[in-house]
VMD Tcl script that builds the backbone (N, CA, C; Angstrom):
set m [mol new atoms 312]
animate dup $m
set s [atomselect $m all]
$s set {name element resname resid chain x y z} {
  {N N UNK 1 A 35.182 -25.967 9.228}
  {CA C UNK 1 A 34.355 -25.030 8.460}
  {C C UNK 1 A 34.437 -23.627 9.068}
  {N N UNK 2 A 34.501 -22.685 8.283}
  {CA C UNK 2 A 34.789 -21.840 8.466}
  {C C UNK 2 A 33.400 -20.790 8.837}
  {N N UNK 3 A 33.437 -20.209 9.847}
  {CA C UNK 3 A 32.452 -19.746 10.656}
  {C C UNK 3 A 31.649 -17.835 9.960}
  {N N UNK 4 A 30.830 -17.790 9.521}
  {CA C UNK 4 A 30.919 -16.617 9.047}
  {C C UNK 4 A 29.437 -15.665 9.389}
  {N N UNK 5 A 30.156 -14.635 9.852}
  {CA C UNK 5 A 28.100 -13.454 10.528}
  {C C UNK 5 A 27.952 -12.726 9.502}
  {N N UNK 6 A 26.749 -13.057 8.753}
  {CA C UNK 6 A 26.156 -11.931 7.679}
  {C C UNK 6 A 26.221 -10.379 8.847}
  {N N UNK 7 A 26.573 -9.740 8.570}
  {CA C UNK 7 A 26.224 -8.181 8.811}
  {C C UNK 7 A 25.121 -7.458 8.096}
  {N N UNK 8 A 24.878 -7.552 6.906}
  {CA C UNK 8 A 24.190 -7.238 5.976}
  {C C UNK 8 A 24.090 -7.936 4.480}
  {N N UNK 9 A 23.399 -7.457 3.733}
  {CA C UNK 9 A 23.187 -8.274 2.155}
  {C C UNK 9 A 21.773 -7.231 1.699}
  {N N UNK 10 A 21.732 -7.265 0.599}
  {CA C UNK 10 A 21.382 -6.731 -0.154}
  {C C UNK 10 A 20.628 -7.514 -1.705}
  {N N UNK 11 A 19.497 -7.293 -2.064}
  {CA C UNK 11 A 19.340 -8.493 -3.482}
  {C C UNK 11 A 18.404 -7.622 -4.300}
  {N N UNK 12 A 19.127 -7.657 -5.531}
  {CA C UNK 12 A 18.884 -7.537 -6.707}
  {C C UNK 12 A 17.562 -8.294 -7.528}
  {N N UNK 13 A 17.067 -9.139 -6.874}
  {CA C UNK 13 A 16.320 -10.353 -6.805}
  {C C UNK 13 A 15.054 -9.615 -6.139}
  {N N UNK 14 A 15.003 -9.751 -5.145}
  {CA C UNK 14 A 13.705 -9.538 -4.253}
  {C C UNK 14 A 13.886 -7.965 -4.118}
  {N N UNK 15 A 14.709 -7.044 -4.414}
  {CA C UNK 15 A 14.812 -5.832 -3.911}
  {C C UNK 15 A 14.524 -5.545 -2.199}
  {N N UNK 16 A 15.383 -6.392 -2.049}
  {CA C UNK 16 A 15.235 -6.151 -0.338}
  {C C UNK 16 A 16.430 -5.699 0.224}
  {N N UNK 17 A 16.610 -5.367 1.266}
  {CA C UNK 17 A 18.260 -5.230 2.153}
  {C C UNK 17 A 17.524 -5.603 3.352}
  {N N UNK 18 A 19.006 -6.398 3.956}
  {CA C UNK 18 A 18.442 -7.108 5.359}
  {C C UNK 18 A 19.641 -6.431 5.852}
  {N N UNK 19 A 19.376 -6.374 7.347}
  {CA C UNK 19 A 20.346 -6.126 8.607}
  {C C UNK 19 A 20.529 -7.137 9.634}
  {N N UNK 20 A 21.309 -7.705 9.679}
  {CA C UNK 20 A 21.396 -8.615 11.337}
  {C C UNK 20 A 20.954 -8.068 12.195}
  {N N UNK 21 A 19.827 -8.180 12.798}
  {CA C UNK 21 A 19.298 -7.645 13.969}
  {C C UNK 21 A 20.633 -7.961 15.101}
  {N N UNK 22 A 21.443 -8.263 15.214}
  {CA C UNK 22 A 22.392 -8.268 16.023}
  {C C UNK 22 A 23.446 -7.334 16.309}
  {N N UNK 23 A 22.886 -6.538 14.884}
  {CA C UNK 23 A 23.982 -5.647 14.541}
  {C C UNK 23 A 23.292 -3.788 14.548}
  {N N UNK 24 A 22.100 -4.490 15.380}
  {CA C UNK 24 A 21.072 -3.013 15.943}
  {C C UNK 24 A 21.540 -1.861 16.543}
  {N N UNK 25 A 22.809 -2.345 17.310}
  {CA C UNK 25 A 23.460 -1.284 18.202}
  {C C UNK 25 A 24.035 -0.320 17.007}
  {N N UNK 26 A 24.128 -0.447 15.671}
  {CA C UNK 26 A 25.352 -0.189 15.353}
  {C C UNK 26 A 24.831 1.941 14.716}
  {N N UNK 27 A 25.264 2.593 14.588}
  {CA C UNK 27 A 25.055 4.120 14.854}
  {C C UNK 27 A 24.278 4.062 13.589}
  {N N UNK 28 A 22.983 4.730 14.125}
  {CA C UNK 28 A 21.930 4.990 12.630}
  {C C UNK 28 A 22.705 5.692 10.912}
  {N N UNK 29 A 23.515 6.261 11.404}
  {CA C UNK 29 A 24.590 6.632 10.294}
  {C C UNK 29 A 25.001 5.761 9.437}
  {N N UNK 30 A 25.214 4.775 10.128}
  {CA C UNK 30 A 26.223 3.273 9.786}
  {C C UNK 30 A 25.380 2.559 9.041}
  {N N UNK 31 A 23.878 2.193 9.991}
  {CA C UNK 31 A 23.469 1.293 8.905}
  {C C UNK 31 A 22.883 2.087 7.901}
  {N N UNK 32 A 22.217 3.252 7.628}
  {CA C UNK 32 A 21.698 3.644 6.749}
  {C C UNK 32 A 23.125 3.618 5.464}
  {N N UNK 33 A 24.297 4.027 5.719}
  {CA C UNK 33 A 25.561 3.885 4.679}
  {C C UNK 33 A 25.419 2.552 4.269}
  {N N UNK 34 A 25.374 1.242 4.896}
  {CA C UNK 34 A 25.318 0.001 4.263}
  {C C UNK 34 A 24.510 -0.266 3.570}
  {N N UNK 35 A 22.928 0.280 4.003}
  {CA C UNK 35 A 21.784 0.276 3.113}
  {C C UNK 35 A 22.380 1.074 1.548}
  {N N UNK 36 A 22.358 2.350 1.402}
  {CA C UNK 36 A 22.548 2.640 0.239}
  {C C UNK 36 A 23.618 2.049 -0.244}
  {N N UNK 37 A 24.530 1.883 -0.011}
  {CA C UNK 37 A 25.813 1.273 -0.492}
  {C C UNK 37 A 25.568 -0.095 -1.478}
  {N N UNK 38 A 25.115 -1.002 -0.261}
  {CA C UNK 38 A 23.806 -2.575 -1.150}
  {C C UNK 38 A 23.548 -2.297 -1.882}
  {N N UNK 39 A 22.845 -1.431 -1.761}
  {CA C UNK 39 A 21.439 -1.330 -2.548}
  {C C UNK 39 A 21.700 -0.722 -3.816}
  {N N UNK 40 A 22.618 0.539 -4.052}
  {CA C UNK 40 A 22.845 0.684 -5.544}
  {C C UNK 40 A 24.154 -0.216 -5.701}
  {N N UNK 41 A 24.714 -0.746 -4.790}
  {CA C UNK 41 A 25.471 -2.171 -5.770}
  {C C UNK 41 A 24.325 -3.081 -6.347}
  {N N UNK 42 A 23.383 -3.659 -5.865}
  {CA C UNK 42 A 22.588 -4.469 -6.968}
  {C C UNK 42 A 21.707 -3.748 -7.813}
  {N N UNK 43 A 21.699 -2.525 -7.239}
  {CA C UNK 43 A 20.710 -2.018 -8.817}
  {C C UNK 43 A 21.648 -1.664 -9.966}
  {N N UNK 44 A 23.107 -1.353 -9.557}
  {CA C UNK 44 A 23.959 -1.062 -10.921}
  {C C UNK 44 A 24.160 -2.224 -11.231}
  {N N UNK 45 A 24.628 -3.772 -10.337}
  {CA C UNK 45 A 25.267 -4.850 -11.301}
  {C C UNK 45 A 24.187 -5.826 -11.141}
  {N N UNK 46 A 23.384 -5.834 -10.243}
  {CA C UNK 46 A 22.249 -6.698 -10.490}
  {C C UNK 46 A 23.157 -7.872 -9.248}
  {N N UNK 47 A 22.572 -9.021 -8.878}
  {CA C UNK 47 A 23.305 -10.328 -8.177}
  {C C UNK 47 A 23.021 -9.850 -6.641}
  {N N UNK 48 A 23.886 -10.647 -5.662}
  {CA C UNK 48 A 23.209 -10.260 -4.263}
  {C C UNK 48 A 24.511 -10.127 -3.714}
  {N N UNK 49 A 24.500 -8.837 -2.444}
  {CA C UNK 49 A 25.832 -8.309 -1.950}
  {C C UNK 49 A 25.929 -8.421 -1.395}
  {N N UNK 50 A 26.486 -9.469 -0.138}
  {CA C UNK 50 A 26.430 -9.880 1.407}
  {C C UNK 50 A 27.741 -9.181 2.037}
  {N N UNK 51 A 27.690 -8.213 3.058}
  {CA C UNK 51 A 28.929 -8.058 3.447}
  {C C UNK 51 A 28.700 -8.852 4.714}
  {N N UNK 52 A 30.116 -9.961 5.130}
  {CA C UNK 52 A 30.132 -10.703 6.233}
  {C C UNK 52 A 31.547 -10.453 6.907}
  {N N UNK 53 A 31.297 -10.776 8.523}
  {CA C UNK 53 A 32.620 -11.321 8.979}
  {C C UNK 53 A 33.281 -12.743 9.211}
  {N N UNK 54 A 34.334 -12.830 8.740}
  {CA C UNK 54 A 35.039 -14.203 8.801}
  {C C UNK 54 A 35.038 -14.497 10.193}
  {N N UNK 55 A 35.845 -15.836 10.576}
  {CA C UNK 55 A 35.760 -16.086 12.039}
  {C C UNK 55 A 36.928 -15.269 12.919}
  {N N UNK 56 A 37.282 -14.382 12.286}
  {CA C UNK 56 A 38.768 -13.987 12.637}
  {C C UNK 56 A 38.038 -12.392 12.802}
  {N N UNK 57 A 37.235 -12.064 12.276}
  {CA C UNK 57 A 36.428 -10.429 12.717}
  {C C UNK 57 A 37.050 -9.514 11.592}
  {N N UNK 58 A 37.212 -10.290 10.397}
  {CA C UNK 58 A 37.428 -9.411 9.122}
  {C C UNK 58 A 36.543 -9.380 7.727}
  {N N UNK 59 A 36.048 -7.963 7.678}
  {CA C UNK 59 A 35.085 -7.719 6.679}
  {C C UNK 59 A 35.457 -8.507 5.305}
  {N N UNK 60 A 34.618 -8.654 4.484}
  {CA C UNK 60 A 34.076 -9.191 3.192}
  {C C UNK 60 A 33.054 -9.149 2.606}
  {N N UNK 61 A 33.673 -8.581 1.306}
  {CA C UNK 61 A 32.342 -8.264 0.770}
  {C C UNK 61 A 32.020 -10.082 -0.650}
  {N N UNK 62 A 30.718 -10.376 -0.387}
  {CA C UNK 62 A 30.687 -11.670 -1.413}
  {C C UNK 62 A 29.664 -11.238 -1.934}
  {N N UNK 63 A 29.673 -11.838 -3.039}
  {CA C UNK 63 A 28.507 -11.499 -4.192}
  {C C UNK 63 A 28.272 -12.542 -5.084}
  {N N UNK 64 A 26.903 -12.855 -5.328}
  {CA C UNK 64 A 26.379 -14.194 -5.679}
  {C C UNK 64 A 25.506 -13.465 -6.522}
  {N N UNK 65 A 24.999 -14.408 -7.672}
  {CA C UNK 65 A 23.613 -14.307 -8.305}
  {C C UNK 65 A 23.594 -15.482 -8.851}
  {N N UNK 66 A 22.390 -15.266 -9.331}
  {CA C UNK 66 A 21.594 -16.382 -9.842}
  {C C UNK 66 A 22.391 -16.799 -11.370}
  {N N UNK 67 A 22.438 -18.361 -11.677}
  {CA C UNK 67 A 23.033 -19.158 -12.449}
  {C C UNK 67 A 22.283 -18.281 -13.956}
  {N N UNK 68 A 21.218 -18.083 -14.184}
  {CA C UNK 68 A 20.507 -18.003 -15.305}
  {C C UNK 68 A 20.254 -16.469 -15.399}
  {N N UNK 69 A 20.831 -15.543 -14.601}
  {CA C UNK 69 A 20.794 -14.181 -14.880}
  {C C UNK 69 A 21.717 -13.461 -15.620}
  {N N UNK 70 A 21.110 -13.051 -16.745}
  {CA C UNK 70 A 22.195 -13.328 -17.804}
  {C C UNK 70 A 22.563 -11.460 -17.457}
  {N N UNK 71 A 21.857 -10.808 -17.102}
  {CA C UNK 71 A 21.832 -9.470 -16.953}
  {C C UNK 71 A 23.032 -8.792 -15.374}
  {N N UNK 72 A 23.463 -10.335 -14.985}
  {CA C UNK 72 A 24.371 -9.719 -13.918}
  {C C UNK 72 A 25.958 -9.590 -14.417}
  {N N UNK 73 A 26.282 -8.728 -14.373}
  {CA C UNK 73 A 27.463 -7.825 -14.915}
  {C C UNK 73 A 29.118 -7.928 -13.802}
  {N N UNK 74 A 29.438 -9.323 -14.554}
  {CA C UNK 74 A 30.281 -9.690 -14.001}
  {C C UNK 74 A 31.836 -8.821 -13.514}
  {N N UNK 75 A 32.094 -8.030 -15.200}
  {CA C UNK 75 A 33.343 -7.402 -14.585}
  {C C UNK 75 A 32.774 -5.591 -13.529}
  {N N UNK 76 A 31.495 -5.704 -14.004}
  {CA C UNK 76 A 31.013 -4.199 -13.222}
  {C C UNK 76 A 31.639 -4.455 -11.398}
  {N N UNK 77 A 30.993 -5.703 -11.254}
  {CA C UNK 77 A 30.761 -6.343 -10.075}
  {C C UNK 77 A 32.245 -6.441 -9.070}
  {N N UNK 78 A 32.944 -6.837 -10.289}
  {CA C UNK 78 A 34.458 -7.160 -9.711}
  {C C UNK 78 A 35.436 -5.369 -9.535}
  {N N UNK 79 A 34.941 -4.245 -10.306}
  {CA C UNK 79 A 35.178 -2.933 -10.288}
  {C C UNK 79 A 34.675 -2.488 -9.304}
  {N N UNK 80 A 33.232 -2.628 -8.980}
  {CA C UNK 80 A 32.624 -1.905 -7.980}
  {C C UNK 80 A 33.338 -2.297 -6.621}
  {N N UNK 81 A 33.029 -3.701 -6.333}
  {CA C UNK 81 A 34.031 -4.061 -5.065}
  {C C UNK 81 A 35.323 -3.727 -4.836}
  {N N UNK 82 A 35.991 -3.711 -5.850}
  {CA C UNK 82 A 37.121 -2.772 -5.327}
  {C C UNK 82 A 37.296 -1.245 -5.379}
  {N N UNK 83 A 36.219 -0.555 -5.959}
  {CA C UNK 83 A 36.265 0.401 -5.847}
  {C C UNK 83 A 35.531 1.167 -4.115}
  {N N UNK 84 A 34.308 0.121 -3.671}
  {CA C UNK 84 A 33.982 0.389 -2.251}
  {C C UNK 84 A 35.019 0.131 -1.252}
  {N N UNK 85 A 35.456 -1.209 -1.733}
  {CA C UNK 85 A 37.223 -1.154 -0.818}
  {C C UNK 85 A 37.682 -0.320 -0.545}
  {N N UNK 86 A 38.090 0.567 -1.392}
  {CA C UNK 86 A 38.636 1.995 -1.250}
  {C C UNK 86 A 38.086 3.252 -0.749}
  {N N UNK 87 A 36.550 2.958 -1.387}
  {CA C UNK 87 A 35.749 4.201 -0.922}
  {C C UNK 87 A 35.535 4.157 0.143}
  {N N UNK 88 A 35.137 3.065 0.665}
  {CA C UNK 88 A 34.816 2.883 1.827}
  {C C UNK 88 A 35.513 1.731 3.153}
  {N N UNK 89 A 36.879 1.946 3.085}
  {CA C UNK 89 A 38.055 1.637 3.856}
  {C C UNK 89 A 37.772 2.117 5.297}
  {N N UNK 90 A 37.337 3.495 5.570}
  {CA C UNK 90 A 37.300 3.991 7.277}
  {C C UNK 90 A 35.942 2.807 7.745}
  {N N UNK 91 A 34.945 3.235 6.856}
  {CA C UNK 91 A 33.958 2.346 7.384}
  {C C UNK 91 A 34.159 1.069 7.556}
  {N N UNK 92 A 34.721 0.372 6.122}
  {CA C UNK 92 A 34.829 -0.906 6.782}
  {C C UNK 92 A 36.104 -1.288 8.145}
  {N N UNK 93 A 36.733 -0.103 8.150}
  {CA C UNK 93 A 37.920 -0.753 9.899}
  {C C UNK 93 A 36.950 -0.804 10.757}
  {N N UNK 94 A 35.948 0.515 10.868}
  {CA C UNK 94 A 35.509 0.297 11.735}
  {C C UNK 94 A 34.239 0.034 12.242}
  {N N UNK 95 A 34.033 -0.750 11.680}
  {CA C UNK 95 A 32.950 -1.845 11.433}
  {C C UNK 95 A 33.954 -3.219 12.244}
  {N N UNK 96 A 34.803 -3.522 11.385}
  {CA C UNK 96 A 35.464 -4.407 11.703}
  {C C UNK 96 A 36.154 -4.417 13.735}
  {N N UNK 97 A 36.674 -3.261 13.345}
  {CA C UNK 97 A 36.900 -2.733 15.257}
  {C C UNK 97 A 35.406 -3.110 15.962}
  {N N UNK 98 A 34.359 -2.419 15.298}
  {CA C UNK 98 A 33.175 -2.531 16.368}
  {C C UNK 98 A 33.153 -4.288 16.413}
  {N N UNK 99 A 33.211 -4.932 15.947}
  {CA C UNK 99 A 33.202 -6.456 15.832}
  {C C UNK 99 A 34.056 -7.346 17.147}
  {N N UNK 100 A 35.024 -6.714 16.574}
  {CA C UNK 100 A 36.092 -7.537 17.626}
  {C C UNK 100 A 35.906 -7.031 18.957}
  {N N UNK 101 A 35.449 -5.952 18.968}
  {CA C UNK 101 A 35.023 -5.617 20.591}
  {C C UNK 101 A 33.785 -6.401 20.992}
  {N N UNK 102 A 32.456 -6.154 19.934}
  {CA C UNK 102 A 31.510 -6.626 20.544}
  {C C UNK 102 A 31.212 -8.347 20.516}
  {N N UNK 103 A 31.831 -8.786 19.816}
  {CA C UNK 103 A 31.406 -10.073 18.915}
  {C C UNK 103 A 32.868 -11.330 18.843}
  {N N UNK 104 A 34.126 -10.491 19.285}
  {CA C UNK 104 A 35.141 -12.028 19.394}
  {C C UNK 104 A 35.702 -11.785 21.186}
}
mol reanalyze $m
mol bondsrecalc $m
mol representation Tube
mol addrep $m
């Protein structure tokens, strides 16, 4: 089974964003960017936005919602993620760098 650290998530659901308290060190810059980032991903497509690392110390972004939410916007969802891919490529290396230093 494949081993995986929430970094963050975000829900459309409860309107919350969580942080891994593990991931406290990381530059007030940084997490406040993940916060907004979440956070208008589920208010534009609705569903919940977990960015995690695999066991290997490489970012991912997954996104779940609820079976009966008819209001979550499947191809928005699949646009937006690749569009933060792109937008946000420096951040996620080095996010990913801060990982493998602190965390493998």
């Amino acid at each position: 089974m494949e081993e995986e650290i929430v970094l963050c998530a975000a829900s459309a659901y409860e309107q919350k964003f969580y942080l891994n308290p593990e991931f406290d060190t990381l530059p007030e810059n940084v997490k406040q960017e993940l916060q907004i980032m979440c956070v208008l991903y589920t208010e534009d497509v609705g569903g919940i936005l977990m960015i995690v690392f695999d066991e290997d110390g490489n970012l991912e972004l997954k996104v779940d919602h609820e079976e009966d939410d008819f209001f979550f916007d499947e191809i928005g969802s699949v646009l937006k993620i690749k569009e933060l891919q792109q937008t946000k490529r420096d951040l996620f290396e080095s996010l990913e760098m801060f990982f493998k230093v602190f965390f493998l």
